[in-house]
C-alpha positions as CSV (number, residue, x, y, z in Angstrom):
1,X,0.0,0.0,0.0
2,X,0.9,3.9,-0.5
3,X,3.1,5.7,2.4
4,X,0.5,6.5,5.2
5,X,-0.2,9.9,4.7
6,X,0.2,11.0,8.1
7,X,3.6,9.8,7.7
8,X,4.3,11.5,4.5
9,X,3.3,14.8,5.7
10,X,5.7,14.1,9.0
11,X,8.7,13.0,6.3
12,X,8.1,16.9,4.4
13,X,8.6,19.0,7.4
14,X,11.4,16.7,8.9
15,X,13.0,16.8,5.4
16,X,13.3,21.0,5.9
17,X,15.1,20.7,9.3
18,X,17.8,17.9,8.5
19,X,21.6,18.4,7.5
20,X,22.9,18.1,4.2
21,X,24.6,15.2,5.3
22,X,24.4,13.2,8.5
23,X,27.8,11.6,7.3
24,X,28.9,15.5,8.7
25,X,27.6,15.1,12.0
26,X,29.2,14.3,15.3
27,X,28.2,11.8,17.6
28,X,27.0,14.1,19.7
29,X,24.8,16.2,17.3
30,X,23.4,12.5,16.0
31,X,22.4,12.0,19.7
32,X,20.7,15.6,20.2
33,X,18.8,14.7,16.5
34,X,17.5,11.5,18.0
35,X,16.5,13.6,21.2
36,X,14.4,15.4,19.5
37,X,12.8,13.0,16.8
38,X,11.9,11.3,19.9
39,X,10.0,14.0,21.4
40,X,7.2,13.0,19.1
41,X,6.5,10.0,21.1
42,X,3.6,12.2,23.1
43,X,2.3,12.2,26.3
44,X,3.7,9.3,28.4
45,X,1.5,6.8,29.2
46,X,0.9,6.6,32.9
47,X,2.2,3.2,34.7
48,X,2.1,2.2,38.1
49,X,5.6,2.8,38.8
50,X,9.0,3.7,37.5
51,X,11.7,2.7,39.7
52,X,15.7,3.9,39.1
53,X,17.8,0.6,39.0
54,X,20.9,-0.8,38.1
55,X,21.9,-4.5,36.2
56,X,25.3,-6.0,35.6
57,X,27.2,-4.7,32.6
58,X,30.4,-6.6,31.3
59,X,32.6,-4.2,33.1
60,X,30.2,-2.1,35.7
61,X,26.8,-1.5,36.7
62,X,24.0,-0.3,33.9
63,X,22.1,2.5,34.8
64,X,18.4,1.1,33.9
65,X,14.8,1.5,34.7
66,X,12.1,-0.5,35.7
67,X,8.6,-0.2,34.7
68,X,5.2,-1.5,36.3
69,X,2.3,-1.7,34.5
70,X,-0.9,-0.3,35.1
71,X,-3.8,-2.7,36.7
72,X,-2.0,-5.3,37.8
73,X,-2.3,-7.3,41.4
74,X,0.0,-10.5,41.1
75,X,3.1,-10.3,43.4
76,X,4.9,-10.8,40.3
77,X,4.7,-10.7,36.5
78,X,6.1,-11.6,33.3
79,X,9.4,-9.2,33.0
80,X,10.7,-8.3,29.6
81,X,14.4,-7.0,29.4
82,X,14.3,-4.0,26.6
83,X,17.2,-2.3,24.0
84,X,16.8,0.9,22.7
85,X,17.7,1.7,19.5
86,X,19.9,4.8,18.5
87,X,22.7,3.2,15.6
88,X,25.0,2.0,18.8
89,X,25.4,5.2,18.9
90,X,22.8,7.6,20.3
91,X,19.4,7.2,22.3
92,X,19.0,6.2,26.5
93,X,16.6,5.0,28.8
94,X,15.3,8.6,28.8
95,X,14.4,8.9,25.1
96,X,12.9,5.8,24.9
97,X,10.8,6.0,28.1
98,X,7.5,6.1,26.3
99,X,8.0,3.2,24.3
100,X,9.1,1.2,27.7
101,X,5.7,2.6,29.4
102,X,4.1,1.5,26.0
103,X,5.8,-1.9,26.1
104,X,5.2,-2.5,30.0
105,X,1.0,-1.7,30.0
106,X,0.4,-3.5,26.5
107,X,2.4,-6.6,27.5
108,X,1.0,-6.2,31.1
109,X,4.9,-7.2,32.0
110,X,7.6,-5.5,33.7
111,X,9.7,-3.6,31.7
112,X,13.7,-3.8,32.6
113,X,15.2,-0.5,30.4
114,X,18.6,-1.0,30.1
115,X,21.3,2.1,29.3
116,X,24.1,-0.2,27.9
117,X,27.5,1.5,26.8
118,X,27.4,3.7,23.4
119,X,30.1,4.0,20.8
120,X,32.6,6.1,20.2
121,X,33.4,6.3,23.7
122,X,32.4,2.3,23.7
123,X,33.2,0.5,20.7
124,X,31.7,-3.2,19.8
125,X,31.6,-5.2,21.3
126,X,31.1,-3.5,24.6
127,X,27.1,-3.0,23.4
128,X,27.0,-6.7,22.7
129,X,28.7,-8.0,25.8
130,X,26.6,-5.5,28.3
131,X,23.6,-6.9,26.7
132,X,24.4,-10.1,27.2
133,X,25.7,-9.7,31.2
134,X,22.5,-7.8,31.4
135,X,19.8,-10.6,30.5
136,X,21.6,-12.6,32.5
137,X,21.8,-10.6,35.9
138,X,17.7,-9.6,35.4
139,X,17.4,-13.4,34.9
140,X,19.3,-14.4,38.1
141,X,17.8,-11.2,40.4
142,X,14.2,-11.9,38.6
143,X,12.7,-12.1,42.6
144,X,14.1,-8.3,43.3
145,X,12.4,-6.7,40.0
146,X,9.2,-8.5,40.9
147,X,9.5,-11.0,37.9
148,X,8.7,-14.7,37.2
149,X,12.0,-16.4,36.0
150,X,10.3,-18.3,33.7
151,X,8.5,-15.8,31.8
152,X,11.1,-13.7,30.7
153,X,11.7,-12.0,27.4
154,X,14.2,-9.7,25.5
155,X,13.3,-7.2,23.2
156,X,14.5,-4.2,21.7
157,X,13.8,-2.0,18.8
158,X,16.3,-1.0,15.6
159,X,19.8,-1.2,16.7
160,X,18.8,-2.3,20.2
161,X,16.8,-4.8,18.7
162,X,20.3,-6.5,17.1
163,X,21.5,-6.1,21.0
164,X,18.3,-8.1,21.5
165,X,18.7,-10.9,19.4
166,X,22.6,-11.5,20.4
167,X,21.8,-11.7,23.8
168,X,19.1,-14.6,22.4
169,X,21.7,-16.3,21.1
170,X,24.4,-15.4,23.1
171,X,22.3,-17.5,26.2
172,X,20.8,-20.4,24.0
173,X,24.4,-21.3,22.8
174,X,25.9,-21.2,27.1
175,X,22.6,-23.2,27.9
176,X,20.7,-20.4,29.4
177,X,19.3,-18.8,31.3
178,X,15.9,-19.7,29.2
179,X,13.8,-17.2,27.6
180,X,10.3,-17.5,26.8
181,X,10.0,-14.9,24.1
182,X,12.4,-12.6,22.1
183,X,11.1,-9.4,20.7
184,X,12.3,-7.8,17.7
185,X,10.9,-4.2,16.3
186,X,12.5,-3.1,13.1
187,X,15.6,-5.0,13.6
188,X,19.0,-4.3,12.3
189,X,19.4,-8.0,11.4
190,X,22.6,-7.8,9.3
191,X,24.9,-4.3,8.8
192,X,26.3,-5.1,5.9
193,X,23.1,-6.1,4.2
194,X,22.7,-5.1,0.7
195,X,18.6,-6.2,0.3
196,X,15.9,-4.9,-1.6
197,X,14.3,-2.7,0.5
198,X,18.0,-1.5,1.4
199,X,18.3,-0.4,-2.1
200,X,14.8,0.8,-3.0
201,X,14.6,2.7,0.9
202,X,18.0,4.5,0.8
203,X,16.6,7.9,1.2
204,X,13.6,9.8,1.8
205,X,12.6,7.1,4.6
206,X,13.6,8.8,8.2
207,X,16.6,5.8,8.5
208,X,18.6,6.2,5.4
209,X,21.6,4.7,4.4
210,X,24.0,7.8,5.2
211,X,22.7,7.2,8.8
212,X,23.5,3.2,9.1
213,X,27.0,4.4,7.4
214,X,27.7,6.6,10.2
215,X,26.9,4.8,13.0
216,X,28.7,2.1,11.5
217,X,31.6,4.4,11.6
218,X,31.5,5.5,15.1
219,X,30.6,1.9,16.5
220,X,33.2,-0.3,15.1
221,X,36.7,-0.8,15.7
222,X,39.0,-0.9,12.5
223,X,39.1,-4.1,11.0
224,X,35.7,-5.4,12.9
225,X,34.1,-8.1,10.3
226,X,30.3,-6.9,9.3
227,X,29.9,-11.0,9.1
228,X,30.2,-11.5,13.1
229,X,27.7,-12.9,14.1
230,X,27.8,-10.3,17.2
231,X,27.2,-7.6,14.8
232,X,25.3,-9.1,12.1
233,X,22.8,-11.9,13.9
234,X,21.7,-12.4,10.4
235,X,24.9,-14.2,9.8
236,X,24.9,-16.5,12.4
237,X,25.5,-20.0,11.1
238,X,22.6,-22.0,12.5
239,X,19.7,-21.0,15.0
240,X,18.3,-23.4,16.6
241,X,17.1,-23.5,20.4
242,X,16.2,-19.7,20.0
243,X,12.9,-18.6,22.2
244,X,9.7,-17.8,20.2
245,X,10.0,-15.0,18.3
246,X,8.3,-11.7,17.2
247,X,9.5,-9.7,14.4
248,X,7.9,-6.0,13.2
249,X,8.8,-4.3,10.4
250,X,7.7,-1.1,8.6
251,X,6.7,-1.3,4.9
252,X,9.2,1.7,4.1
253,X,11.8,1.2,6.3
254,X,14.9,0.3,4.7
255,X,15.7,-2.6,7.3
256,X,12.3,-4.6,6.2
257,X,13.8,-7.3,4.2
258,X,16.3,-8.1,6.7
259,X,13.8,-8.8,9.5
260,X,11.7,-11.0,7.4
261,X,14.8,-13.0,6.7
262,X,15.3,-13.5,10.1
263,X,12.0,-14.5,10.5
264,X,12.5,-17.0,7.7
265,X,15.5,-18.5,9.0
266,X,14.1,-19.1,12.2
267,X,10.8,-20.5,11.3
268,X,13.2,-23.1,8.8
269,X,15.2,-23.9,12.4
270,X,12.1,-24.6,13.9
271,X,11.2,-21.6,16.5
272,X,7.4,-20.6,16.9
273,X,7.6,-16.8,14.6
274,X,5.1,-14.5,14.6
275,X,6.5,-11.5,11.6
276,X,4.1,-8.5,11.2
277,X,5.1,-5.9,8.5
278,X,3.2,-3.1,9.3
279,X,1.7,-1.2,6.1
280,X,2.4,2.2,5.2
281,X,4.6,3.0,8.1
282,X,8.3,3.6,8.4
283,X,11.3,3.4,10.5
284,X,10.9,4.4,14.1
285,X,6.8,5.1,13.8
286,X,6.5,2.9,16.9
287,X,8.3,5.8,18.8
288,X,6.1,8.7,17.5
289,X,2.7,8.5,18.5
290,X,2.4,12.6,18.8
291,X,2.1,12.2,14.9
292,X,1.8,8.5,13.6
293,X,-1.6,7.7,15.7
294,X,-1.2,4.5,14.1
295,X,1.6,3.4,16.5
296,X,-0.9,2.8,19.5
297,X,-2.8,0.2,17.4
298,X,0.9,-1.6,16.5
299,X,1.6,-1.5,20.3
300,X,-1.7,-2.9,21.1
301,X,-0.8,-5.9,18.8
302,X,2.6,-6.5,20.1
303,X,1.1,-6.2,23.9
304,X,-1.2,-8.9,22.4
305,X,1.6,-11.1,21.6
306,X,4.0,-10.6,24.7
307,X,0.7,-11.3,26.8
308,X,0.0,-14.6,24.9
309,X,4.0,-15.4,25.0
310,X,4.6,-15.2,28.5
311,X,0.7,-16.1,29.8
C-alpha cells in the first residue's frame, strides 16, 4: 500500500530541518537529533511505577529503569528486558521512556530499560557483551524486580533490537538462562546487508543509508568483520534453540527485508515466529505516536503477543 499519509506529511517538514549530510555530524549532534525525533512520542502513558535501577554490565553497573504496568495485582509478573535503538550510537533509557511505558502496560509485564554503553566512547563489542551480562543478571535477580524467572523476554527495537537478538543467542548457545520470548521491532538483522528494501529505501525514509554508514563508523573498531555474528545476527551460522520470536517491520523502512529474513531463517530452524510488516509505516513510527496515531494500534498488537508469549 501507498506511504500513510500522516507519515508522509511528517517526512516533508522533517526533510526541511535535516543536514545536508548526517555523514557531517558528530556523535553528539546525532544524539541531540535522535532527542528530538523522539519528542514526538507524546504524552507518556501513565504506569504504576517507575523505579531507578541498576543491572550487571560486562565491566560495571548499567544505569536502567524499571517499569510497572498499570492494573495489575500479582506479586509478580512476566518481565521483559528492553534495548533501545539509536545506531550503537545515540538514544537512552530517557528517550525511549515512552516506548518502555508503552511496552510494559500492552504486555501487562515489567519492563527492565537498560542504558548499555554507546560508541565512540564504547566500541563493539562493549554494546554486545553489556547486553548479554544484562539478560543474565535480570534473569538471576528476577525475585528483586518483581519478575517470574520463567516468563522472561528480550526485546529491543532498531539497533537495540540486534542487541536483543545477540543476547538470544548469546544464552541459548551457554545453555541459558531460558527465555520464553524474544522481541524484535524493526531490527538491524545484518549491517552489511545489501537487500531490496535496502536499495529501493535508501533515502527519503527517516533511517537512510547515510545514517546506518555513520553509526557504523563510530561503532566499530578498525578491522571489525560486518559478518560477526555479534554484529550481524543475520549471519549467524545455524539457529536453533532460539525462544519464540516476534518480528515488526515497517513497509518503508529500509531494514524490512532483513527482519523478514530473520523470521524465515528461524521459522526453517524450527522456533514458533510470529512476523508482522506493518503497512504504510516507516522506520521508528512505533516511537512517534504525537504524529503516527497508528503506532498505538501496532503496540496494542505487540502487547497482544507478549501477553499470549509469557501467559
Amino acid at each position: 500500500m501507498p506511504l500513510d499519509p500522516r507519515v508522509r506529511r511528517f517526512l516533508d517538514v522533517l526533510a526541511a530541518t535535516q543536514p545536508p549530510s548526517v555523514l557531517s555530524q558528530s556523535a553528539g549532534e546525532r544524539r541531540a537529533g535522535l532527542e528530538q525525533l523522539m519528542r514526538f512520542s507524546g504524552p507518556p502513558e501513565a504506569v504504576t511505577a517507575v523505579d531507578e535501577r541498576t543491572v550487571a554490565g560486562a565491566e560495571a553497573p548499567l544505569p536502567a529503569r524499571l517499569y510497572t504496568p498499570l492494573a495489575t495485582r500479582a506479586p509478580t509478573l512476566p518481565g521483559l528486558v528492553y534495548f533501545h535503538g539509536g545506531g550503537l550510537v545515540a538514544g537512552s533509557i530517557a528517550t525511549h521512556d515512552g516506548i518502555a511505558r508503552a511496552l510494559a502496560n500492552a504486555g501487562a509485564c515489567q519492563v527492565v530499560s537498560v542504558d548499555y554503553r554507546l560508541a565512540p566512547e564504547h566500541r563493539f563489542p562493549a554494546a554486545v557483551d553489556d547486553a548479554i551480562a544484562a539478560v543474565r543478571d535480570v534473569a538471576a535477580r528476577a525475585v528483586e524486580f518483581d519478575i517470574d524467572p520463567s516468563r522472561l523476554a528480550v526485546a529491543g527495537d532498531s539497533a537495540g533490537a540486534t542487541l536483543a537478538a545477540v543476547a538470544c543467542q548469546a544464552v541459548a548457545r551457554a545453555g541459558g538462562p531460558p527465555l520464553a520470548l524474544q522481541l524484535l521491532i524493526c531490527p538491524i538483522m545484518d549491517f552489511g546487508g545489501t537487500t531490496e528494501s535496502r536499495r529501493e529505501l535508501a533515502r527519503g525514509f527517516l533511517l537512510d543509508e547515510a545514517t546506518l554508514e555513520h553509526d557504523l563508523v563510530h561503532y566499530l573498531p578498525p578491522g571489525a568483520d560486518l559478518a560477526d555474528p555479534r554484529i550481524s545476527p543475520l549471519r549467524a551460522p545455524e539457529l536453533h534453540g532460539l525462544p519464540r520470536t516476534s518480528i515488526h517491520t515497517a513497509e518503508f523502512d529500509p531494514l524490512r527485508d532483513e527482519g523478514k529474513a530473520y523470521a524465515d531463517r528461524l521459522e526453517r530452524a524450527g522456533t514458533p515466529v510470529s512476523y508482522t510488516c506493518h503497512p504504510g509505516m516507516i522506520h521508528l513510527f512505533y516511537g512517534m505516536a504525537a504524529v503516527i496515531p497508528y503506532a498505538r494500534e501496532a503496540f496494542a498488537g505487540i502487547g497482544a503477543e507478549i501477553r499470549a508469549a509469557l501467559s
